[in-house]
Structures are given as C-alpha cells and as structure tokens.
C-alpha positions in Angstrom: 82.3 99.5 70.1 81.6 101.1 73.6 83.7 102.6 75.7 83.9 102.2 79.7 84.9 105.6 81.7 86.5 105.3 84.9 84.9 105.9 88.1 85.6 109.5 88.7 86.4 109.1 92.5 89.5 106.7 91.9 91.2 109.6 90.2 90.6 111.9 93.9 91.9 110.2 96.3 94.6 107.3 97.3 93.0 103.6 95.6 92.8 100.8 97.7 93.6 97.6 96.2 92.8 93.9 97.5 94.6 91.1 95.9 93.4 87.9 97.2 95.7 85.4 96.8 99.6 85.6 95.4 100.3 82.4 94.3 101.7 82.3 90.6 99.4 84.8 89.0 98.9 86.7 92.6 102.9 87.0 92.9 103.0 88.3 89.7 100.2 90.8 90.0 101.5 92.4 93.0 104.9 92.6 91.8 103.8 95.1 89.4 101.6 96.9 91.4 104.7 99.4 92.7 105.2 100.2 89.0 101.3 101.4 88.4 101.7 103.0 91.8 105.0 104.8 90.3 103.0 105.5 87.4 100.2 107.1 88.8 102.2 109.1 91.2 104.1 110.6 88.3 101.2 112.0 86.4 99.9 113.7 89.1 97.2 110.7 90.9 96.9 112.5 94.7 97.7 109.1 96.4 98.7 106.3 94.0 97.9 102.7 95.4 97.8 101.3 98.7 97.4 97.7 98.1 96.8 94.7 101.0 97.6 91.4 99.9 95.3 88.2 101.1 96.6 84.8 101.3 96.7 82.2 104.3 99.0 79.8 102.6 102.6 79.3 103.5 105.5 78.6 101.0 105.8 75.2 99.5 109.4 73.7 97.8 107.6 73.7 94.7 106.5 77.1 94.9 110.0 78.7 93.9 110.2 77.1 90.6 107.2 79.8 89.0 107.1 82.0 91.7 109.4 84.7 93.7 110.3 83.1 97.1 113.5 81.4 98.2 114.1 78.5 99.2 115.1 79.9 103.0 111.6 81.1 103.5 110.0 77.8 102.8 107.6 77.6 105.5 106.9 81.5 105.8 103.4 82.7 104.7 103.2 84.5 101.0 101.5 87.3 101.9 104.1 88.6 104.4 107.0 87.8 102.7 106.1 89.0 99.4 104.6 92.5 100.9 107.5 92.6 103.1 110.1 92.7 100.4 108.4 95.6 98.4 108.0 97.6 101.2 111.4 97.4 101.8 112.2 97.8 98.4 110.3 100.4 97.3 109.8 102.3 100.9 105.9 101.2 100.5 103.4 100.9 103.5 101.5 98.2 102.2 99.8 95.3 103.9 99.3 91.6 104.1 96.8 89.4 106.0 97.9 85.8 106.7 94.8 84.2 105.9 92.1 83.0 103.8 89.2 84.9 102.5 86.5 83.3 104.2 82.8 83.1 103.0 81.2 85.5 104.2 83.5 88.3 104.1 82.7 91.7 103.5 84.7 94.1 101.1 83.6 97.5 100.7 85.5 101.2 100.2 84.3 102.3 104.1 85.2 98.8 106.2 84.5 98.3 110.0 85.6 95.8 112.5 87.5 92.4 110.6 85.8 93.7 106.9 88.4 94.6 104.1 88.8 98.0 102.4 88.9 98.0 98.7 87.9 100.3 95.7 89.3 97.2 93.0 89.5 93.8 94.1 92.0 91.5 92.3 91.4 88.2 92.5 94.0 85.4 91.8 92.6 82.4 93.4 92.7 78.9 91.8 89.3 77.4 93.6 86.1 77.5 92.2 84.8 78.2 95.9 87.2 81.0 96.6 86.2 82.8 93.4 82.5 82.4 94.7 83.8 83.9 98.1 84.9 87.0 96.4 81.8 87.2 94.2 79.8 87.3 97.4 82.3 89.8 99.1 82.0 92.6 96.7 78.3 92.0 96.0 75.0 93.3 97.8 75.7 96.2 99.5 79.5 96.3 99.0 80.4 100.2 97.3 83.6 98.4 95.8 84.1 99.8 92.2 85.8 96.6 90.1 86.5 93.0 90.6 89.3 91.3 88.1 89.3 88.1 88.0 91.7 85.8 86.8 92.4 82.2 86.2 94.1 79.6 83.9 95.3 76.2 83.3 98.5 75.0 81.9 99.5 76.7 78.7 96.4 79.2 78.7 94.1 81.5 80.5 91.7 84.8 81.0 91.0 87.7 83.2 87.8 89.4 83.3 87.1 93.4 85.0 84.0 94.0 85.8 81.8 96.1 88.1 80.1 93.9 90.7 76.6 94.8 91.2 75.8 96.7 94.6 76.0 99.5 96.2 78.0 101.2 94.0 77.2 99.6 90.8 73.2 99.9 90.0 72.0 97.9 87.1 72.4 99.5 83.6 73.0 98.5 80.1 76.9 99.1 79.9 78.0 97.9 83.6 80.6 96.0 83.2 79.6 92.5 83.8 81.7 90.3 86.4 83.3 87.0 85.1 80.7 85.1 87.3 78.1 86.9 85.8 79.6 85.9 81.9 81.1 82.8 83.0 79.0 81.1 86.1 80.6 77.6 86.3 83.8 79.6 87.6 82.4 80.4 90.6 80.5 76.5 91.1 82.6 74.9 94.0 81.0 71.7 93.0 83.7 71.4 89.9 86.8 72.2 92.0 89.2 69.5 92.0 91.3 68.6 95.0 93.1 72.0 94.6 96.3 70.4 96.4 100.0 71.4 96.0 102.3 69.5 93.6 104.1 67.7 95.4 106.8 67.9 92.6 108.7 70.5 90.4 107.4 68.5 87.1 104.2 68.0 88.5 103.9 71.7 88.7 104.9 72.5 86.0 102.7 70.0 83.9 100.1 72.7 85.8 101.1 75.2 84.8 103.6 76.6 82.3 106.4 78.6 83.8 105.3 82.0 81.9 101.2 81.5 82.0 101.4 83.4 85.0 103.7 86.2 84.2 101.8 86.9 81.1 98.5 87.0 82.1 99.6 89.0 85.2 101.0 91.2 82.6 97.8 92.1 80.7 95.9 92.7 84.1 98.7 95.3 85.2 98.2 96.7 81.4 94.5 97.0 81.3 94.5 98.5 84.6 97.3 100.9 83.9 95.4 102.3 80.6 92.1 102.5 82.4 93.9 104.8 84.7 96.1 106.8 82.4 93.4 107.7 80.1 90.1 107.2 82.1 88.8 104.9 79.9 88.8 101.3 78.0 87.4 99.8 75.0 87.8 96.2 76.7 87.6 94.8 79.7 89.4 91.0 79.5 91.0 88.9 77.6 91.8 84.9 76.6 95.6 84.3 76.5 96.7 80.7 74.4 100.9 80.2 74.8 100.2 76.9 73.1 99.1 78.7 69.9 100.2 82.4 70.5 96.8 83.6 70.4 95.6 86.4 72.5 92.2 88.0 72.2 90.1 90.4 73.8 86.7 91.1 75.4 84.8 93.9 74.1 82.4 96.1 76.1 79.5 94.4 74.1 76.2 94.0 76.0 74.9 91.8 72.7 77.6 89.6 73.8 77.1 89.7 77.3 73.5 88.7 76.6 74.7 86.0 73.9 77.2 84.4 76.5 74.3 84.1 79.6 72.2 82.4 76.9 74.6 80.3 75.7 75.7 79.3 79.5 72.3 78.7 81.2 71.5 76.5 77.7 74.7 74.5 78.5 73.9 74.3 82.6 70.5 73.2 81.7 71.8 70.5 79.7 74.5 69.5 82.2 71.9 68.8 84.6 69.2 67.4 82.4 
C-alpha cells in the first residue's frame, strides 16, 4: 500500500481553496471548511484556509429542502449568501464570485487579471461540461497542487483527489491521478442530461437523497482534514452506497490506476464501435 505526502508548501503559508459550485454537495463542503480552518489554526498551520466560493446560480424554492438557504433569500445568488453567513459567523474574510466557471478559465497558486487563485480546487458541479471546465483550468501550466472531485446520483456517490498534471505536478509513477484521468466519461459533456432544476420538492428529492450530499461532503472534509493533520494519506477517494451501506475506498495503487484506463478506453472503444 503507498502512501501520498503532502505538498510541503501548503503547510507554510495560508491555503487557498476554490470550491466551484455550492449546490447540495458544494453547501455542504463549504460549510465545513471553517471547522478545517479552526483545525489547522489550532495546531499551529501559519494561515489556515482562505477559501472563494464559485457559483453563478441563484436560489431556487426547491433548493431549501437539501440545502442551507431560506426561503426569504429565494432569488439571491449561492455564492454570496452562503459566504456571507460564515463570514459573519465565524469573523471569516472569505470570498464568493457570482458566476460560472467558464471554459477557458485559468486557476493557478499566482493568478493575474480575471484568473482564480487556488492551491486545492474543490469541485462540486453536477455537469459533465463543468467538470471538463475545471479539468482544463487546473491543467497545462496551472501550479495548482490538488483537484477533488465529487459527484453522485440519488442514493450514491464518489469523490476523487488527485494532482492534476502541470506545472506543479510533473509526470511520475505515484501522482495522484485526477478522477478524469481514472474515470474520463465524467468529464464527456456529450452525456450530460438537461441538468435543469426540479421543479418540485419530490422531484428533487427522487434526485437526490436528502443525506447523499451531507455524507459525501463529509468524507471530503475528512480526507482533507487527515491529509493535513498528519501530512499524509493511504487513499485518495472513495464510493459511498446509502442504499446498501457500503462505503469503500480508493487506494494509492498505480496497478489500479493502469487497470481502470484499460478497462475505460476498452469500454469507450466499444461504445463507439
């Protein structure tokens, strides 16, 4: 079993975090961000978390069933009402951006002009083409240090850290690899559905389960938590099942890395054949 060491430069100064998008899982995410900031902070991190928060859309009726707006800011955009109330709360300086990530975007640690900031990107989108969008953001000749992915469907769902290769992240055996890279239909926009809102409280929740969100948000804010209060992981992901209880993990394996590109270009080329 191998073992993945943190990059030392996170533990030296303030980490910027990017979450991009705070619907269910997003919401969630960032909600438990002040706690890992507390955390870090208490054991001595120099600067703790500064996290900006990404999302263009506004709040829907359906939206408060699963996640934490009220019903009098119905119309508001996510992003600044849920950074609002933590900064509040917690006497935070965070920020949010009242917009989409666009293709095209750049995300890097050193930023200049309308390009983001970020050492780890979370991303908590539920497109196909917005996952790709990240992807493409924190590739090339990005210097961001991790990309976590996450995603799920009703009653199950997964999240994925990896180290995006660029800048930062040269090719070697035990880089972490991305979820695109283990799991490439993800990031196809050509399977996306219609991606619209509910337009009902049932209908959402047919979606998605009221606690899919919350718990797979929970093993995120976990993973990342031990990765920082112990420099280092023996996992990077996991597969979350409420329907059957099941919960397993994704080992640092490059056999199985290798096994699962295999096993996915076999099933693309037979997808297309």
């Amino acid at each position: 079993m191998e073992i993945h060491r943190i990059h030392p430069e996170l533990l030296e100064r303030q980490v910027r975090v990017l979450v991009v998008g705070c619907g269910g899982t997003g919401s969630a995410v960032v909600a438990g961000l002040p706690y890992l900031h507390q955390s870090l902070v208490a054991h001595g991190h120099p600067g703790g978390l500064h996290v900006t928060v990404v999302d263009g859309d506004v709040i829907f009726p359906t939206n408060c069933i699963r996640q934490p707006f009220a019903r009098s800011e119905i119309g508001l955009n996510k992003a600044i009402v849920l950074v609002n109330g933590l900064n509040l709360f917690w006497g935070l300086k965070w920020e949010a951006v009242p917009a989409h990530l666009r293709s095209g975007t750049f995300i890097s640690r050193n930023y200049s002009g309308d390009d983001l900031r970020a050492h780890i990107v979370i991303g908590c989108v539920d497109t196909r083409a917005a996952r790709a969008a990240i992807g493409d953001a924190v590739s090339g000749r990005s210097t961001t240090s991790y990309w976590c992915d996450q995603g799920n469907n009703a009653d199950s769902g997964q999240f994925v850290l990896g180290e995006p290769r660029n800048e930062r992240n040269r090719r070697s055996k035990l880089r972490l690899r991305t979820a695109a890279e283990l799991y490439p239909e993800i990031v196809d926009p050509g399977l996306d559905d219609d991606g619209e809102p509910s337009c009902s409280a049932v209908e959402a929740l047919e979606r998605q389960s009221v606690f899919v969100n919350s718990t797979l948000a929970q093993h995120v804010l976990a993973l990342l938590a031990r990765l920082f209060r112990y420099g280092e992981i023996n996992y990077h992901g996991g597969f979350i099942n409420l329907a059957t209880g099941v919960t397993s993990v994704l080992r640092i394996d490059p056999g199985y890395w290798k096994r699962s590109r295999r096993v996915n270009k076999r099933n693309s080329e037979l997808g297309h054949s």
